[in-house]
C-alpha positions in Angstrom: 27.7 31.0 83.9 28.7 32.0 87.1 29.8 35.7 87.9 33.3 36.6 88.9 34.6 39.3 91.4 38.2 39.8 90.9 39.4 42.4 93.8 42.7 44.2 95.0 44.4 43.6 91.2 47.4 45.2 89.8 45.8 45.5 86.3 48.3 46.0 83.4 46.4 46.9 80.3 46.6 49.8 78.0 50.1 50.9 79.2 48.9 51.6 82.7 49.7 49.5 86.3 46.2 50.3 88.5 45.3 48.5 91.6 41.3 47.7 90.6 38.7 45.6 90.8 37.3 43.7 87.8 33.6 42.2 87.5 33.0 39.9 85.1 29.5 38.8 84.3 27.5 36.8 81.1 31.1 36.1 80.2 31.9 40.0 79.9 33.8 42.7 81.9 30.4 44.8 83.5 32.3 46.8 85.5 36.2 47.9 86.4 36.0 50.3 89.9 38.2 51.0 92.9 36.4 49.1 95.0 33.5 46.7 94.1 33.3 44.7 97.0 29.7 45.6 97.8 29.2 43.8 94.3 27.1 40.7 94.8 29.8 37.6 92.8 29.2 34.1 93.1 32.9 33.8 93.3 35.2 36.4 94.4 39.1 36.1 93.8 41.2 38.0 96.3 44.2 39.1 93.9 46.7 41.0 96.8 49.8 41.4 95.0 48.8 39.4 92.1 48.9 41.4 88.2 45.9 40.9 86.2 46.5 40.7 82.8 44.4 40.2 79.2 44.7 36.8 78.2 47.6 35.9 75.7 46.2 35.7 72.3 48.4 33.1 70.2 48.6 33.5 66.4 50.0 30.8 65.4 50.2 27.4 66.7 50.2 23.8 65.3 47.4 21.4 67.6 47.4 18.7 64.8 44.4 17.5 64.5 43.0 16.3 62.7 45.0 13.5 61.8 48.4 14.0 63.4 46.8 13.5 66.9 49.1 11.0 68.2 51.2 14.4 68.4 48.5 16.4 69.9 45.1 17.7 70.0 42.8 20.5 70.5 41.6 19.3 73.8 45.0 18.6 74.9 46.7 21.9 73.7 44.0 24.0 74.8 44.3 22.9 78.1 48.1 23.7 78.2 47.6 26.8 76.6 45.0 28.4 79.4 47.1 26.8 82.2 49.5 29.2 80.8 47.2 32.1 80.5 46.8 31.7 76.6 43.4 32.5 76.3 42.6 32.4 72.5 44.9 31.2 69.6 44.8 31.0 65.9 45.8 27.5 64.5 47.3 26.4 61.2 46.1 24.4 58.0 49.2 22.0 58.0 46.9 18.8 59.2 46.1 16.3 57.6 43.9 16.1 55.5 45.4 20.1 55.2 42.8 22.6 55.8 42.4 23.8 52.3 38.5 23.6 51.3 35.8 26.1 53.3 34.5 22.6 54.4 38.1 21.2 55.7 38.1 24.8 57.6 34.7 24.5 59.0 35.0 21.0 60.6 38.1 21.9 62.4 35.7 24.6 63.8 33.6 22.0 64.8 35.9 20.2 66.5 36.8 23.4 68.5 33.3 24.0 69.6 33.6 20.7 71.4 36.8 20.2 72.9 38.6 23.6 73.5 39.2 24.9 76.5 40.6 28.1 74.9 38.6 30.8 72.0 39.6 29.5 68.7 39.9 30.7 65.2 41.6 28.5 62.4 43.2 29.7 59.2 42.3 28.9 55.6 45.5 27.3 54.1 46.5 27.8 50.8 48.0 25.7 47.8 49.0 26.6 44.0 45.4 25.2 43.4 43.0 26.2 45.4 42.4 30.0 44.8 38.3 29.6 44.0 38.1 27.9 47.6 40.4 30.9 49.0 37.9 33.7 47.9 35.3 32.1 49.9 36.7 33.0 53.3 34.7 35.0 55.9 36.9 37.6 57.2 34.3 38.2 59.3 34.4 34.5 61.3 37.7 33.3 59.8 41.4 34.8 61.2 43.0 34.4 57.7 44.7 33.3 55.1 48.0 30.9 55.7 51.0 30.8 53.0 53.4 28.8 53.2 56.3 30.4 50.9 59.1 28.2 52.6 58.8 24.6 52.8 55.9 22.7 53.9 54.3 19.3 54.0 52.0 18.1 51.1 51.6 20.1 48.4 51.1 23.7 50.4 54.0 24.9 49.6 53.0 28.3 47.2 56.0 29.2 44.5 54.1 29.5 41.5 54.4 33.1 40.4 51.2 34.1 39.0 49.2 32.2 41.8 50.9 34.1 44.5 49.8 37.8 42.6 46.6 36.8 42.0 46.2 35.6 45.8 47.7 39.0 47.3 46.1 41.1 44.8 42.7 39.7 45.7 42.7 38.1 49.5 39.4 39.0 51.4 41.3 38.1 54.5 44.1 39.2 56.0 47.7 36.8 54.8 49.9 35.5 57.0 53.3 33.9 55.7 55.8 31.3 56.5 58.8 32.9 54.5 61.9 30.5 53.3 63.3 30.9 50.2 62.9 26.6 49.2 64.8 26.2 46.4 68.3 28.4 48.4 67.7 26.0 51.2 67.3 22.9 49.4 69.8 24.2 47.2 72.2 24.5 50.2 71.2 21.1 51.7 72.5 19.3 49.0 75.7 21.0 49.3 76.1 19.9 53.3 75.0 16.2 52.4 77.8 16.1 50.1 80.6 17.7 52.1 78.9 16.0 55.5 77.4 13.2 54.7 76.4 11.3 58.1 78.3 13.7 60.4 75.0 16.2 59.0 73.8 17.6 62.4 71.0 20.4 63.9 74.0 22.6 64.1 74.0 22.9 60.3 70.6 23.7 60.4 70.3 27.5 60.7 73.4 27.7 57.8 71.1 25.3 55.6 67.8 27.2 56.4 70.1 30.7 56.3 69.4 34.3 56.8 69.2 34.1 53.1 66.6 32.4 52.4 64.5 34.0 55.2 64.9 37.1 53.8 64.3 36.1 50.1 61.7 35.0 50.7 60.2 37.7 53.4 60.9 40.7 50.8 59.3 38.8 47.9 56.2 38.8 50.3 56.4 42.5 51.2 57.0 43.3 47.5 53.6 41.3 46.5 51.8 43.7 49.4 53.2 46.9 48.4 51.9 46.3 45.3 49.0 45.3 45.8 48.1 47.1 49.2 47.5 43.9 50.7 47.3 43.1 54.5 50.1 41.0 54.9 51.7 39.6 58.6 54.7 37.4 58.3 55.2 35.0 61.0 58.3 34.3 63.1 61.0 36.4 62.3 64.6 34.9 63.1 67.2 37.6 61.4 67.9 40.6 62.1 68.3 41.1 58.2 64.4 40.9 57.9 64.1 43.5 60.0 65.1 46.4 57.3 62.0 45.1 55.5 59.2 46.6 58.5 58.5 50.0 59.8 57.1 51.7 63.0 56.9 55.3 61.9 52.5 54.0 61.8 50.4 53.1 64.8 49.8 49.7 64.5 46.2 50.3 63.2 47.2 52.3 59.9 50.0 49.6 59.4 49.4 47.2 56.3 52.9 45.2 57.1 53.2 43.4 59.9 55.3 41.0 61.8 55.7 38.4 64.9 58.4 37.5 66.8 58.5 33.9 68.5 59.4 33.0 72.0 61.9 30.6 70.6 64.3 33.3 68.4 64.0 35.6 71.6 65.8 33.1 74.1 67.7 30.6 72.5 70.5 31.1 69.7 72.6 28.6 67.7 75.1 28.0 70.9 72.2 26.1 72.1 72.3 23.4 70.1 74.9 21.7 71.4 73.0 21.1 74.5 69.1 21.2 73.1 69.7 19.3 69.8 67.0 18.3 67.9 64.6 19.6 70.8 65.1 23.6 69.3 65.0 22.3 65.7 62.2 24.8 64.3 61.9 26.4 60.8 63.0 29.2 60.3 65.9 28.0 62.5 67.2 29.5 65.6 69.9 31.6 64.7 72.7 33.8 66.3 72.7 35.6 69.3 73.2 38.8 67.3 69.7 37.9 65.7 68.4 36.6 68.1 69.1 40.4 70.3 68.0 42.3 67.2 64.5 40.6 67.2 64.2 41.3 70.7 65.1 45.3 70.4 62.8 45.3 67.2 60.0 43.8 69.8 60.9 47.0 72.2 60.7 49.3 69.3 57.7 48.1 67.8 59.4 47.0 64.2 58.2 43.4 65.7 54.3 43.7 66.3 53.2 40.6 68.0 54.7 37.8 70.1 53.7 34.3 69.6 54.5 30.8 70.1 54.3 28.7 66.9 53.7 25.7 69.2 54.1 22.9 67.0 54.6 19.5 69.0 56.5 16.4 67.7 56.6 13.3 70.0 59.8 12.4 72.0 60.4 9.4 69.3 60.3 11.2 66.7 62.6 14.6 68.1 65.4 11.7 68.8 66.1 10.6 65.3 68.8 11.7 63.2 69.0 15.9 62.5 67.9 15.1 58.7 65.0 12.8 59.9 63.7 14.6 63.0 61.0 17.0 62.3 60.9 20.7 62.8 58.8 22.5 65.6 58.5 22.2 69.6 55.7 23.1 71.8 55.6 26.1 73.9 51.8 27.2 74.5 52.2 26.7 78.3 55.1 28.6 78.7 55.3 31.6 76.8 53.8 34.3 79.7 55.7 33.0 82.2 58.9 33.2 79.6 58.3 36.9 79.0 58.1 37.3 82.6 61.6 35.7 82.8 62.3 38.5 80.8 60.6 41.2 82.7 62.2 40.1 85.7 65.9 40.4 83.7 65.0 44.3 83.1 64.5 43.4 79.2 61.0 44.3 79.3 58.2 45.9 81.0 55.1 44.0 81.8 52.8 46.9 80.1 54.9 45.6 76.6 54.3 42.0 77.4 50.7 42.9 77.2 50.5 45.1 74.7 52.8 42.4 72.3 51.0 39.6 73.6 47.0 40.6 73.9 46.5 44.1 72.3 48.3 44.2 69.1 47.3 40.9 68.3 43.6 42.1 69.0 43.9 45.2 66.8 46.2 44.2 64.1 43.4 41.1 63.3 40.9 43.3 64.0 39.3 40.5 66.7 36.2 41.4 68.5 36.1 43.1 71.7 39.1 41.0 73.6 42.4 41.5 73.7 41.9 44.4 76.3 40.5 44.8 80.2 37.5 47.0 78.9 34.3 47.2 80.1 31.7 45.3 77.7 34.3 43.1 76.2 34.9 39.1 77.2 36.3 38.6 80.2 39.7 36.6 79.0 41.7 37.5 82.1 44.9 35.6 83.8 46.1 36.5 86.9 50.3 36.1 88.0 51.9 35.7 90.9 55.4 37.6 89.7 56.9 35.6 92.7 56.1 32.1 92.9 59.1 30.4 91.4 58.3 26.6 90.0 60.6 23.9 87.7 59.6 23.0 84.3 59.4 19.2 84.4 57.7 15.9 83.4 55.3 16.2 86.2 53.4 19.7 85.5 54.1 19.4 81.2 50.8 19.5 80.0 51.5 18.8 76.2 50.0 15.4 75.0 53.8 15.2 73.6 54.9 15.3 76.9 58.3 17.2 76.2 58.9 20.6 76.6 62.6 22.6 75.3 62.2 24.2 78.8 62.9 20.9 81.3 64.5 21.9 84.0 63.7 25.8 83.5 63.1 27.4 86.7 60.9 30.4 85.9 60.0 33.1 88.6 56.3 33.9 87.9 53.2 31.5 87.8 49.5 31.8 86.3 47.2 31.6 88.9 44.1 31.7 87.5 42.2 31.9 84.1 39.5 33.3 82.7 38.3 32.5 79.1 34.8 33.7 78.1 33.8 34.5 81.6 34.5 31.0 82.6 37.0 30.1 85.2 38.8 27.5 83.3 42.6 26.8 85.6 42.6 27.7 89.2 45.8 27.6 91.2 47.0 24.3 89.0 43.5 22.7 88.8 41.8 22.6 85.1 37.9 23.1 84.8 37.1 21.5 81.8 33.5 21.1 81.7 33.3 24.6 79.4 34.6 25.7 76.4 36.1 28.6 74.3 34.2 31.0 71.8 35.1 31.2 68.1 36.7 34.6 67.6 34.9 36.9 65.4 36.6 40.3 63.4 35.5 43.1 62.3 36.0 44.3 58.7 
């Protein structure tokens, strides 16, 4: 492992902007200084006018394996994710077969070990079956738990009444949720067919999966915590109606309620449909641009805790059928910094929020093991941007195995340079070093 002199940084981390040098040895920050150029590196990086930030931590993406791989991989999304300065992520049970056993679980790990480029961790999935395999989960070596209480493939989708009380009254691990009320929307499907028949198109969609039944569903789930004092994170908010169901009168660490926002319900809305299609059809849906601004001010005033991606890639073939057919999801791994940036560069946001939405709240709120953070003694996951190095999203530079992205043609204004998972120079100024691989995240308790 070779050791890494980073110099002349603007480091964003912990609400600060300092000019410093980082040294990153054993695959750990040894020292942050001033000036550490006497340091003896094997590589130095000359960062003038470059931001060094913590690595993105995503917590929640789709890579599909195993057995949806002619979608994607974990080899293939972890690449895309570190050439866009995700450094760790946190990946669902939806595969097939669905990650629903401790052994299931543990041989997606396996497959991590040897093929990803980025730190890993994998959620235990749940069905209205499995609660003896549930209560086996490691919180110490295992992210959490995955609900689905919207709809989902197989049989993971949880409505049975007593199963979801007796999970959230007894979860080792923290519980993250996919919140849709099923029956409303299937309820309200019906009712388009009939009136729509073949004329049925992804404009419909955020009226069939509808504000409703996002927050049916969502306050059932914060119900089930208050009463039973669970820890309880609900993914990718896309109402602003939710939003009455979180607080931020707690610092993150004394909160038991959490929430994410997703890249996808901060910059797109239902206009976009006419021009996207099927290519922004995600569940929950997209949804007004009056949701779509309230997620966004609840990410400023910390209502919204995290920012993630919910990459979840669909081939081209299968994005270009019918709106009824074509599956929900989209990838987004290698985009999301650089979208934020967009957004810092718009005066929406400061870079010290990015981070802090992005790296640290994600670190503290699952409780992950020294990263997350530029701190001396933790693991180096570091990316470096270039603020002002404008490039086009297109065929050529997509690094999904999909080989789409809902950004074609997006030009953004910041690039990742360079990074740095594990203290291991993995992407360096558009060239992937593949030869090492990511660490399992481990949590404290």
């Amino acid at each position: 492992m070779k050791s890494i002199l980073i110099i002349n940084a603007k480091v964003v981390n912990e609400n600060t902007i300092q000019e410093l040098d980082v040294f990153v040895k054993n695959g750990r920050i040894e020292k942050i200084g001033k000036d550490l150029s006497s340091v003896n590196a094997d590589k130095i990086i000359d960062a003038t006018n470059q931001y060094l930030l913590p690595g993105a931590i995503d917590d929640q993406v789709h890579f599909r394996e195993p057995g949806l791989t002619h979608k994607a991989n974990i080899f293939t999304e972890s690449r895309a994710a570190v050439a866009g300065g995700v450094t760790s992520f946190m990946e669902m049970p939806n595969t097939n077969p669905q990650t629903t056993t401790q052994q299931l679980l543990e041989e997606k790990y396996q497959i991590a070990a040897q093929t990803s480029l980025a730190n890993y961790s994998f959620f235990m999935g749940t069905t209205n079956h499995n609660y003896e395999e549930l209560m086996k989960t490691n919180p110490k070596n295992v992210c959490g738990i995955k609900i689905f209480m919207g709809s989902s493939t197989g049989d993971m989708l949880v409505d049975d009444a007593p199963t979801l009380e007796k999970i959230f009254a007894n979860s080792p691990s923290l519980i993250a949720t996919h919140c849709e009320d099923d029956k409303l929307i299937k309820e309200t499907q019906e009712k388009f067919v009939r009136e729509f028949g073949e004329d049925l198109s992804v404009e419909n969609h955020p009226l069939i999966r509808s504000a409703q039944a996002c927050y049916n569903s969502s306050s059932l789930a914060v119900a089930l915590a208050k009463k039973h004092d669970t820890r309880l994170h609900i993914l990718h908010i896309s109402t602003a109606k939710e939003l009455e169901l979180f607080d931020n009168s707690l610092p993150l660490e004394q909160k038991k309620i959490t929430a994410e926002a997703c890249i996808h319900h901060l910059w797109f809305s239902d206009a976009d449909y006419a021009s996207k299609g099927n290519f922004i059809k995600w569940n929950p849906a997209v949804k007004t641009a009056n949701d779509r601004e309230a997620i966004f001010q609840a990410v400023l005033d910390d209502k919204i805790d995290v920012i993630a991606t919910d990459h979840a890639p669909h081939t081209i073939e299968e994005k270009s059928q019918s709106y009824l057919k074509a599956p929900s999801g989209g990838p987004l791994v290698q985009h999301s910094i650089v979208a934020m940036l967009d957004f810092y560069h718009q005066g929406k946001i400061s870079l010290e929020k990015i981070v802090q939405k992005m790296s640290h709240n994600v670190s503290t709120l699952f409780r992950i093991q020294d990263r997350g953070f530029i701190r001396e003694g933790y693991w180096a996951d570091l990316v470096l941007v270039d603020l002002n190095s404008s490039w086009t999203v297109s065929k050529e530079n997509i690094l999904y195995k999909c080989g789409w992205s809902p950004f074609e043609g997006h030009t953004f204004k910041s690039k990742v340079t360079h990074t740095i998972v594990s203290g291991n120079l993995v992407f360096e100024k558009g060239e992937l070093l593949e030869e090492l691989k990511g660490e399992r995240l481990l949590f404290n308790l």
